[in-house]
Rosetta silent file (secondary structure, phi, psi, omega in degrees, C-alpha in Angstrom):
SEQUENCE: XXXXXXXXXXXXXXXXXXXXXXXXXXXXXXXXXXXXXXXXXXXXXXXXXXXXXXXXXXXXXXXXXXXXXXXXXXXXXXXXXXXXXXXXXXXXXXXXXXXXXXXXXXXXXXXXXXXXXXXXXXXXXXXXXXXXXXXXXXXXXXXXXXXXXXXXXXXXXXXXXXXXXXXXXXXXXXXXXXXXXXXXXXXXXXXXXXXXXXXXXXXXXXXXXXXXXXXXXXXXXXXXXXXXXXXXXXXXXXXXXXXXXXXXXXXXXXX
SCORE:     score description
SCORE:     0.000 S_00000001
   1 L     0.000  152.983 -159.409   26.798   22.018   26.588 S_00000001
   2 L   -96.359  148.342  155.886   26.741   22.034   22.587 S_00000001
   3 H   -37.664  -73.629 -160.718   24.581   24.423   20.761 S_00000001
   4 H   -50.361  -34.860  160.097   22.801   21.538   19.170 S_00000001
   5 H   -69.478  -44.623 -163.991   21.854   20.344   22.675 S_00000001
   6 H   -53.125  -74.679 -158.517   21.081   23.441   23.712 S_00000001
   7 H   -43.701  -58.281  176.767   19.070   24.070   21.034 S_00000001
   8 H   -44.787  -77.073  156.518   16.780   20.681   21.268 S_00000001
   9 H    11.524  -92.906  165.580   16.339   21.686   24.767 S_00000001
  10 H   -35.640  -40.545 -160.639   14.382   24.705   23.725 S_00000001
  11 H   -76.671  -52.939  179.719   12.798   23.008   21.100 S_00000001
  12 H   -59.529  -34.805  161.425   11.158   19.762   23.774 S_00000001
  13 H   -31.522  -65.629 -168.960   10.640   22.834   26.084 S_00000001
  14 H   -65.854  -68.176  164.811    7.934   24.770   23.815 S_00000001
  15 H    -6.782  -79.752  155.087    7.201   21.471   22.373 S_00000001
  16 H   -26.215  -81.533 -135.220    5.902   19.973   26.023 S_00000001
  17 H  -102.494   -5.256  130.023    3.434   23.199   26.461 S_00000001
  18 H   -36.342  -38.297 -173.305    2.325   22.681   23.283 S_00000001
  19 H   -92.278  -33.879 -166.376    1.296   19.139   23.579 S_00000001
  20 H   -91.321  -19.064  176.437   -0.093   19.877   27.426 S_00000001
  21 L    87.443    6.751  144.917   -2.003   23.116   26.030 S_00000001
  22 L   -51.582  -84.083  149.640   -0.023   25.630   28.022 S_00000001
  23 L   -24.705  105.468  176.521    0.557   26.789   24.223 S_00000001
  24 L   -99.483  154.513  142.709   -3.225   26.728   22.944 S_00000001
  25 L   -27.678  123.792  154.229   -3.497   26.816   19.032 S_00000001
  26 L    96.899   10.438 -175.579   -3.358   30.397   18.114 S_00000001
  27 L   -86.806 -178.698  166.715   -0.996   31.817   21.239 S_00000001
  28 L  -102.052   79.714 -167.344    2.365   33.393   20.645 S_00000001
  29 L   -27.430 -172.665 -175.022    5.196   31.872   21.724 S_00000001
  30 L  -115.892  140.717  172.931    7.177   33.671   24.103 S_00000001
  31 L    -3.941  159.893  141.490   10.236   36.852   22.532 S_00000001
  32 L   -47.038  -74.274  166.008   13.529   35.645   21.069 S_00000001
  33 L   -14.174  -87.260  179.036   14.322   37.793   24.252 S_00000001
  34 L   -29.004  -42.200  168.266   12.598   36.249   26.404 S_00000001
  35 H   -68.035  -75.499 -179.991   14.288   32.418   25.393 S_00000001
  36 H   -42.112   -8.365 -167.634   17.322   33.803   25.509 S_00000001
  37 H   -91.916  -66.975  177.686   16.800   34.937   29.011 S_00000001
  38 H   -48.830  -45.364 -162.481   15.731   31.967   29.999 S_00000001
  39 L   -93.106  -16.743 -171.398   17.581   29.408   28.695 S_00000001
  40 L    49.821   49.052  176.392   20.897   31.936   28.915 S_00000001
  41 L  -121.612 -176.903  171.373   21.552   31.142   25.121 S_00000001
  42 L   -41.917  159.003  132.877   22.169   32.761   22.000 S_00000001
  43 L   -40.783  -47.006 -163.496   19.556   34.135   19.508 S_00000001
  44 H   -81.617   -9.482  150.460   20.779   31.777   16.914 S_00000001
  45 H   -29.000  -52.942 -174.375   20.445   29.247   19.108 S_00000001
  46 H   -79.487  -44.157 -163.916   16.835   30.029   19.678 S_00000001
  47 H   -60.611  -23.983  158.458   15.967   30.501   16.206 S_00000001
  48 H   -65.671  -44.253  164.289   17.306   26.982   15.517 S_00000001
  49 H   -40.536  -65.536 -167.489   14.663   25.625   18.165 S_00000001
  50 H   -77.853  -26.916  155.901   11.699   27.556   16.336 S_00000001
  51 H   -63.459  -38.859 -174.733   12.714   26.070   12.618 S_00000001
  52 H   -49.886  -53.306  135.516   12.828   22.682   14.172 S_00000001
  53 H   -22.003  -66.657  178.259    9.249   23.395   15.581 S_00000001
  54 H   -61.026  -31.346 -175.688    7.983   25.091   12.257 S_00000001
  55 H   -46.663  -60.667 -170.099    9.298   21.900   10.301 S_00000001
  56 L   -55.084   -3.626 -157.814    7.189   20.017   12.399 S_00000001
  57 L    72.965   -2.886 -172.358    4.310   21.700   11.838 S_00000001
  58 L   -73.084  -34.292 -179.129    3.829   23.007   15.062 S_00000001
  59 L  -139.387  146.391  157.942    4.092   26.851   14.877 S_00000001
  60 L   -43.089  147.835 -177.695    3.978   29.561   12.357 S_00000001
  61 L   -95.684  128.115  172.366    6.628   31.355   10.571 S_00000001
  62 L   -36.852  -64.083  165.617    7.276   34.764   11.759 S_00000001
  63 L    41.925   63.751  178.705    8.467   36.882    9.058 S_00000001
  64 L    59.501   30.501  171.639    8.515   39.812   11.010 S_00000001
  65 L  -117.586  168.490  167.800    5.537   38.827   13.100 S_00000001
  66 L   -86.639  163.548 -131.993    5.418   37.244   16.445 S_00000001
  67 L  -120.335  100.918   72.924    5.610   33.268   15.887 S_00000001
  68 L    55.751  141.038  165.221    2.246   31.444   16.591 S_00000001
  69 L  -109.915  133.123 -157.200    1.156   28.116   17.802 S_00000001
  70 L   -94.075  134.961  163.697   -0.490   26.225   15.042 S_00000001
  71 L   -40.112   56.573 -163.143   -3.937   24.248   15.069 S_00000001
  72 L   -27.957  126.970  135.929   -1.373   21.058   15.863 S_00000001
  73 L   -98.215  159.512  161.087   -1.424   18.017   14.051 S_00000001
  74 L  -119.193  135.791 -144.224    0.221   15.495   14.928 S_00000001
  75 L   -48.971  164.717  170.919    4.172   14.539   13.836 S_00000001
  76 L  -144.464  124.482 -176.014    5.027   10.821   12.913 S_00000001
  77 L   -72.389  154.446  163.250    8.634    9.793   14.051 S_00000001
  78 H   -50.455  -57.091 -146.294    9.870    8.059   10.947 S_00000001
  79 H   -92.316  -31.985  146.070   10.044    4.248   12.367 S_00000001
  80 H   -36.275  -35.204 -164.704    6.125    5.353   12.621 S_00000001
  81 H   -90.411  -45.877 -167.512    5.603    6.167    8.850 S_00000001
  82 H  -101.478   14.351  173.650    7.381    2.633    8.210 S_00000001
  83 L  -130.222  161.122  164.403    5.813    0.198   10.621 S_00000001
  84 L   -96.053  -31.327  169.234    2.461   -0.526   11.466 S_00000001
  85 H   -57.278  -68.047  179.003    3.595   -1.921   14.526 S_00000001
  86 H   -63.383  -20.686 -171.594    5.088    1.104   15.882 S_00000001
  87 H   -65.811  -49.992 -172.030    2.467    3.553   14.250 S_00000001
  88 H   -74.644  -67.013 -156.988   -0.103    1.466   16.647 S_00000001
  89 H   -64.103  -28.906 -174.547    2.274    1.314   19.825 S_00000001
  90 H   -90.717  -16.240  162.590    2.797    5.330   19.793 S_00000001
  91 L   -77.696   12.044 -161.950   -1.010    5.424   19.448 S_00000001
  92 L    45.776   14.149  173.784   -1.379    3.318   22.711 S_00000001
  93 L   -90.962  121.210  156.296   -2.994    0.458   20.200 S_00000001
  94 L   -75.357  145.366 -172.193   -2.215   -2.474   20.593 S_00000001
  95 E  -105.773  119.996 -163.634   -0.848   -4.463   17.147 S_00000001
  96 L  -115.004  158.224  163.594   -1.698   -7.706   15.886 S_00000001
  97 L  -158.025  146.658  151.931   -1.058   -9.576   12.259 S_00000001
  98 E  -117.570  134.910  171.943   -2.077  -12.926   10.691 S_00000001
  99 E   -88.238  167.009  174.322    0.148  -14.283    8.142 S_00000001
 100 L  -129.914 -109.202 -174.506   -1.364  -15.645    5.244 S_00000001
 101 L  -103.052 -160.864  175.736    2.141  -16.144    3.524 S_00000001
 102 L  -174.561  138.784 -160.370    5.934  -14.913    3.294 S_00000001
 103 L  -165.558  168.982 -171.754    7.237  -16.434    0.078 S_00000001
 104 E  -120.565  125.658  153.001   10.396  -16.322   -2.687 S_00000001
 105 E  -160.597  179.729 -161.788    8.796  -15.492   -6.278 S_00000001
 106 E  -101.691  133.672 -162.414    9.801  -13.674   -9.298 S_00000001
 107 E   -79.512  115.705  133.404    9.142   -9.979   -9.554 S_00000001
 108 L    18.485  112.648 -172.182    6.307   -8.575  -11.673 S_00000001
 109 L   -60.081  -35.103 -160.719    6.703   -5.576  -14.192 S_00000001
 110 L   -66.244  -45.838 -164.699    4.757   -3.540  -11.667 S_00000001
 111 L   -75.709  -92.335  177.236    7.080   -4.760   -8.671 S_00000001
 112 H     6.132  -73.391 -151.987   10.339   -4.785  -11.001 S_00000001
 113 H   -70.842  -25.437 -169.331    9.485   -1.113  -11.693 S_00000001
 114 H   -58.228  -58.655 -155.338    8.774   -0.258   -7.931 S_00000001
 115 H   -92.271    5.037  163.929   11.893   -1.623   -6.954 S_00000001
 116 L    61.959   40.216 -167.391   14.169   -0.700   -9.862 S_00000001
 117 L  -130.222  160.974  169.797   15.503   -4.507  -10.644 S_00000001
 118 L   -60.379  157.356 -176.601   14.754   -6.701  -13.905 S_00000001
 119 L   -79.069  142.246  166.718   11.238   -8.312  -14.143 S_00000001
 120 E   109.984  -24.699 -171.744   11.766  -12.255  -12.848 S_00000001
 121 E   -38.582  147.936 -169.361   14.167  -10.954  -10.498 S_00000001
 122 E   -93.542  142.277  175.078   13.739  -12.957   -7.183 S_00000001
 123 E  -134.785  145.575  166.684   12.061  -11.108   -4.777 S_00000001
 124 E   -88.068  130.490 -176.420   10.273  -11.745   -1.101 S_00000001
 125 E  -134.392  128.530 -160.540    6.649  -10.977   -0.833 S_00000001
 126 E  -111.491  126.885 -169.675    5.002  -11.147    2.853 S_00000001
 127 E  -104.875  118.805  170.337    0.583  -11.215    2.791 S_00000001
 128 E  -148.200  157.021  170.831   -0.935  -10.282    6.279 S_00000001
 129 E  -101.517  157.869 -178.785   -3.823   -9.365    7.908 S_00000001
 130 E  -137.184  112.490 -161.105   -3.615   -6.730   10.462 S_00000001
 131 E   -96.479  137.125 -171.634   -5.018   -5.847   13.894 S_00000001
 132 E  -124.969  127.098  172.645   -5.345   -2.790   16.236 S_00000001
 133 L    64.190   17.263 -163.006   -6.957   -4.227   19.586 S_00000001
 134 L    52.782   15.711  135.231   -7.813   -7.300   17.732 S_00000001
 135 E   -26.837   71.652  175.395   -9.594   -5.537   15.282 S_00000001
 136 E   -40.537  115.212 -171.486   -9.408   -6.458   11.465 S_00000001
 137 E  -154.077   22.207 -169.602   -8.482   -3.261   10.417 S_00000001
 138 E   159.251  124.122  164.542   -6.118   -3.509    7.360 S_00000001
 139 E  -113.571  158.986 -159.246   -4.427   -5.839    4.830 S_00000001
 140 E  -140.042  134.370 -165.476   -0.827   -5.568    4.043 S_00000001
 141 E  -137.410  105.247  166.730    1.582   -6.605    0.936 S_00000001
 142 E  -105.603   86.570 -173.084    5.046   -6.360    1.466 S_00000001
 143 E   -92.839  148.245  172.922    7.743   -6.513   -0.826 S_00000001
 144 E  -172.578  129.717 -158.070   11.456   -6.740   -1.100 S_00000001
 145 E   -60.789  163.261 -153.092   14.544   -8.236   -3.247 S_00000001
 146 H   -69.736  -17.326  177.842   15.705  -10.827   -2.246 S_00000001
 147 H   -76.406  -10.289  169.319   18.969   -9.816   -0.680 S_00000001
 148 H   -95.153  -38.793 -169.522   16.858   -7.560    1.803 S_00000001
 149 H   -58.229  -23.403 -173.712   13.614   -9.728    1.970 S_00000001
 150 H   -47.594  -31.202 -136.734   16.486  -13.035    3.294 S_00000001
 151 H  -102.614    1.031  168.734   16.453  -11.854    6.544 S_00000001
 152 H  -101.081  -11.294 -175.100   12.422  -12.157    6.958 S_00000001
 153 L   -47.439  -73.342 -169.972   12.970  -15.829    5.441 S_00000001
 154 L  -109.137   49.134 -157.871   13.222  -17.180    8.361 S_00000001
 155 L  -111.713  153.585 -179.970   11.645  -14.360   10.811 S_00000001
 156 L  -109.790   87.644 -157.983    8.326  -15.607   12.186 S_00000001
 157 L   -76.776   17.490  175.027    6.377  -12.335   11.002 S_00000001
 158 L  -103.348  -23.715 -177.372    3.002  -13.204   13.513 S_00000001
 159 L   -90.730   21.083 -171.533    5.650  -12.623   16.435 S_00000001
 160 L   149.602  171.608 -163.315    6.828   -8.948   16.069 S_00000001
 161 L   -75.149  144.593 -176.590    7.760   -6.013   13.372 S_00000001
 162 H   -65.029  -71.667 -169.441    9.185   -6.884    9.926 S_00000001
 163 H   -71.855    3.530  158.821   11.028   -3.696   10.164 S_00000001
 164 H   -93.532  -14.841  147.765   12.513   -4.091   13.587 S_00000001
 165 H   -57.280  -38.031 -174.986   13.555   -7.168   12.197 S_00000001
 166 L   -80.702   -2.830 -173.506   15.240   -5.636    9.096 S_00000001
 167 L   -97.129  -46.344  174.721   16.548   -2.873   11.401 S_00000001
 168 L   -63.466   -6.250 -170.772   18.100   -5.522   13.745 S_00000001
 169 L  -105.224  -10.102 -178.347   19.519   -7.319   10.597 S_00000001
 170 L   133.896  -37.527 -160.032   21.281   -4.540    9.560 S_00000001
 171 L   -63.714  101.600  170.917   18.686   -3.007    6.605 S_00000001
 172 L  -107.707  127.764  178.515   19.017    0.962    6.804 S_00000001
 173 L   -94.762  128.338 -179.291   15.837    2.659    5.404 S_00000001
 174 L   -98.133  -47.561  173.658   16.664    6.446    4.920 S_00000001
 175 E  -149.874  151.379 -178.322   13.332    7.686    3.475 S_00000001
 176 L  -128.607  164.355 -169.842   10.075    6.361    1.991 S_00000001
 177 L  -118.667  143.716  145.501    7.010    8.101   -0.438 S_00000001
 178 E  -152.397  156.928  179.110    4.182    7.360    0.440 S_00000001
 179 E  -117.248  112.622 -134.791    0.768    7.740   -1.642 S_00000001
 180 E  -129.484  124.211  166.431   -2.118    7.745   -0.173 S_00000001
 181 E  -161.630 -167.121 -159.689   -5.809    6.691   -2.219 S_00000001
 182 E  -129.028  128.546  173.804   -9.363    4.968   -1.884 S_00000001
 183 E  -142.535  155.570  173.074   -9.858    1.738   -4.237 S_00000001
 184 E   -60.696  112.527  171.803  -12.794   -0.992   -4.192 S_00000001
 185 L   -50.822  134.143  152.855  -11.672   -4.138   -1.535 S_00000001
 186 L   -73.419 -168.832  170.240  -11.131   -7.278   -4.154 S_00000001
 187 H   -73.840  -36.953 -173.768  -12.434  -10.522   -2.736 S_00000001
 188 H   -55.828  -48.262 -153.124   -9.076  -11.973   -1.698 S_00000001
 189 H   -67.411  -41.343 -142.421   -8.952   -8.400    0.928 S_00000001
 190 H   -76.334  -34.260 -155.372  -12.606   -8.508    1.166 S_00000001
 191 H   -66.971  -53.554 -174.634  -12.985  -11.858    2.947 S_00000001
 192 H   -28.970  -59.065  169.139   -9.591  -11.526    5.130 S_00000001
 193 H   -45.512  -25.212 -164.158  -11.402   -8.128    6.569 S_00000001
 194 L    74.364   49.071  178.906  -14.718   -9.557    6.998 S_00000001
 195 L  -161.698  169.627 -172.020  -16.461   -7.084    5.123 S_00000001
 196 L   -60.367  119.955  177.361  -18.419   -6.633    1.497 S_00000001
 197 L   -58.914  170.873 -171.518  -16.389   -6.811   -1.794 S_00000001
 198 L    82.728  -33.371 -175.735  -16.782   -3.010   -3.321 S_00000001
 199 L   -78.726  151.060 -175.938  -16.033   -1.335   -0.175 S_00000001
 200 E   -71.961  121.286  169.662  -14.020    1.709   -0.146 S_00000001
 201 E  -128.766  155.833 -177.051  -10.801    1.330    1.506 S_00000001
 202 E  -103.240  116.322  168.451   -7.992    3.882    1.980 S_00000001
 203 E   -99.802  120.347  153.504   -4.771    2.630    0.388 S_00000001
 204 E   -70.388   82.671  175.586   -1.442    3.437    1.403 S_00000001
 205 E   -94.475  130.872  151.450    1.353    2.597   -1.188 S_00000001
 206 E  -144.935  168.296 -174.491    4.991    3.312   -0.104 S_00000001
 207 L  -120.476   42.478  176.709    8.364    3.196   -1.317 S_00000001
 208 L   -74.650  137.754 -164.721   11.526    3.229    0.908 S_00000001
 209 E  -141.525  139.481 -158.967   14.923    3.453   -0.312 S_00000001
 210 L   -67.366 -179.437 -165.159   18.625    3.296    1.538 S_00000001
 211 L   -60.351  -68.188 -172.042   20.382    6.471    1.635 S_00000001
 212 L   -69.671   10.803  173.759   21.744    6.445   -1.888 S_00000001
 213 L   126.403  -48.005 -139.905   18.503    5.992   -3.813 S_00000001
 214 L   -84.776  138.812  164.612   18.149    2.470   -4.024 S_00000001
 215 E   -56.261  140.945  165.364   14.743    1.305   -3.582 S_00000001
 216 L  -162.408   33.408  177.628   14.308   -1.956   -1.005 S_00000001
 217 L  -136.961  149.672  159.616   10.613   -1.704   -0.191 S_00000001
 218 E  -151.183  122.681  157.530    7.198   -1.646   -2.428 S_00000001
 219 E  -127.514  152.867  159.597    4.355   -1.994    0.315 S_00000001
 220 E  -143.401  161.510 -150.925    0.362   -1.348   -0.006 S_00000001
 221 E  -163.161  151.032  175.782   -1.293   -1.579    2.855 S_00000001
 222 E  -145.314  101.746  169.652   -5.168   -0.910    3.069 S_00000001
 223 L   -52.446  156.007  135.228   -7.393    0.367    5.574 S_00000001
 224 L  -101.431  149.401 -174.879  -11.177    0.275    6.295 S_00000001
 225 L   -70.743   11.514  168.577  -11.746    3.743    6.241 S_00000001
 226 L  -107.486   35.608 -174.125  -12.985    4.070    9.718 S_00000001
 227 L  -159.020   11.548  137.226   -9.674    3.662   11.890 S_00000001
 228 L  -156.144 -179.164 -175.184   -7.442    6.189    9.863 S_00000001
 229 L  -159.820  151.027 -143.284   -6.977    9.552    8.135 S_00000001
 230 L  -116.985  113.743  166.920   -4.378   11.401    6.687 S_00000001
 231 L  -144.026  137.607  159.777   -3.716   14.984    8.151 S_00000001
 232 L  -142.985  159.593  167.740   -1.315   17.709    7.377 S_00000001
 233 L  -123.402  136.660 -175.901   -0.802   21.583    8.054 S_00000001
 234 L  -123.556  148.641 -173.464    0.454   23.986    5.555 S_00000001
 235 E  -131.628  162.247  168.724    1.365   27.168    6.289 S_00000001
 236 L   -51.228  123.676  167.777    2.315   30.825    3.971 S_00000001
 237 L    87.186   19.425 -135.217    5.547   30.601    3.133 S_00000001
 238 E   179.322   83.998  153.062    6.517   27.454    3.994 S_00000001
 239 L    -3.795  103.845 -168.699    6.638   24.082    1.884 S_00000001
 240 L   -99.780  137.960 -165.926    3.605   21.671    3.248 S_00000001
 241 L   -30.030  -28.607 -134.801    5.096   18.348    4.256 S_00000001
 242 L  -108.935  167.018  123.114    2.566   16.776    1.848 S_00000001
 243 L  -121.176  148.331  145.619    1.462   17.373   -2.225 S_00000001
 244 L  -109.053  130.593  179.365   -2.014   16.510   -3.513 S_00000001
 245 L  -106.061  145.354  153.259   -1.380   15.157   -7.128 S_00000001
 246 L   -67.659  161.500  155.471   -4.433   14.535   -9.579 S_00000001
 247 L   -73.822  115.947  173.351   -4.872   11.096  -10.736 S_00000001
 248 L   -31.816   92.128  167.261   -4.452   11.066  -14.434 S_00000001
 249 L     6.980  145.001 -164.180   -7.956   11.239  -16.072 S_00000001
 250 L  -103.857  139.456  150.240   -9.494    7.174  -16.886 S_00000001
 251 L   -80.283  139.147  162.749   -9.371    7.144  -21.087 S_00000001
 252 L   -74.843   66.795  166.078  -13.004    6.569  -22.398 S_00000001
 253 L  -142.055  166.937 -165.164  -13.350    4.773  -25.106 S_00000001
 254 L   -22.688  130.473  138.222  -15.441    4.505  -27.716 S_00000001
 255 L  -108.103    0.000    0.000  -17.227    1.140  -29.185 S_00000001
């Protein structure tokens, strides 16, 4: 068996009685010793298992202390962070969408700029409404040039995920930003939702880009603010997954 197996091993061990509450928030994990005993590995071995576990947010860093179980939030696999379909399916929720379109037009200075191409450039932009449990619970704007967006041309986006399409096509997303903030529903959002223009919705802007930089997403996606929330854990010493930025101050002025 490889270290790197090994090591995972350990890590879905601790993991498990974490999630089941054998590990309560605020326990110790069990010695370096102790792992090593068990598992009949290395130290370095172990100690790879407990960063993988601190990445996650799951436990505390030692630094000459014993190593902690953390008030747990919980992780989101990547193919989570970029679908709403799977984000709902790992949630037991079922997922729904109505299209309103999927369309060829010419990109925007905003979009241009997202997506690092000239403005007019042709780009595919997909409109939907979106359901957990049949639930109006979110509208969603999806963009993408046109040499990634082809392969949604002729994808029937009410039957299944955009990005398990683009994953089955080929499309490798390596990492996405995402921004998270609360703006006023317009009218176009407000009616699709059923609900009052003016209400405060939590918007979700991301960015995903292939391995080498290049952008080949712009999405915004909008909640009503009663069917999600944003959690992270930060710990001493330790880089939290997250930043809160200010918004740049609104200019005033004068008449």
């Amino acid at each position: 068996m490889s270290r790197q197996q090994q090591y995972q091993i350990v890590a879905a061990h601790l993991r498990k009685q974490i999630e089941n509450g054998s590990l309560p928030p605020g326990a110790a994990i069990p010695s370096e010793a102790e792992l090593c005993q068990q598992f009949d590995c290395a130290r370095g071995t172990i100690r790879q298992a407990i960063t993988a576990l601190r990445n996650e947010g799951l436990v505390s860093s030692g630094q000459g202390r014993r190593t902690r179980v953390l008030d747990t939030v919980p992780t989101q696999y990547f193919d989570a962070v970029l679908s709403f379909t799977q984000w709902c399916h790992a949630s037991g929720i079922e997922p729904g969408q109505q299209t309103q379109y999927v369309m060829r037009r010419l990109a925007d200075a905003e979009l241009a700029a997202l997506l690092e191409i000239p403005e007019g450039t042709p780009i595919v932009s997909v409109y939907r409404l979106r359901l957990m449990d049949g639930q109006k619970v979110m509208v969603q704007r999806l963009n993408y040039p046109l040499e990634v967006g082809k392969h949604i041309l002729a994808f029937d986006p009410d039957s299944g995920s955009i990005h398990q399409q683009l994953a089955d096509s080929g499309v490798d997303i390596n990492y996405a930003t995402r921004t998270v903030d609360v703006m006023a529903v317009e009218q176009e959002d407000a009616t699709l939702l059923g609900i009052e223009p003016g209400t405060p919705l939590l918007r979700v802007r991301r960015r995903s880009c292939t391995l080498d930089g290049t952008p080949i997403e712009a999405s915004d996606e909008r909640y009503i603010g009663t069917v999600a929330n944003f959690t992270t854990t930060a710990t001493r010493g330790n880089p939290a997954p997250s930043t809160l930025l200010p918004n740049p101050p609104t200019t005033v002025h004068s008449v």
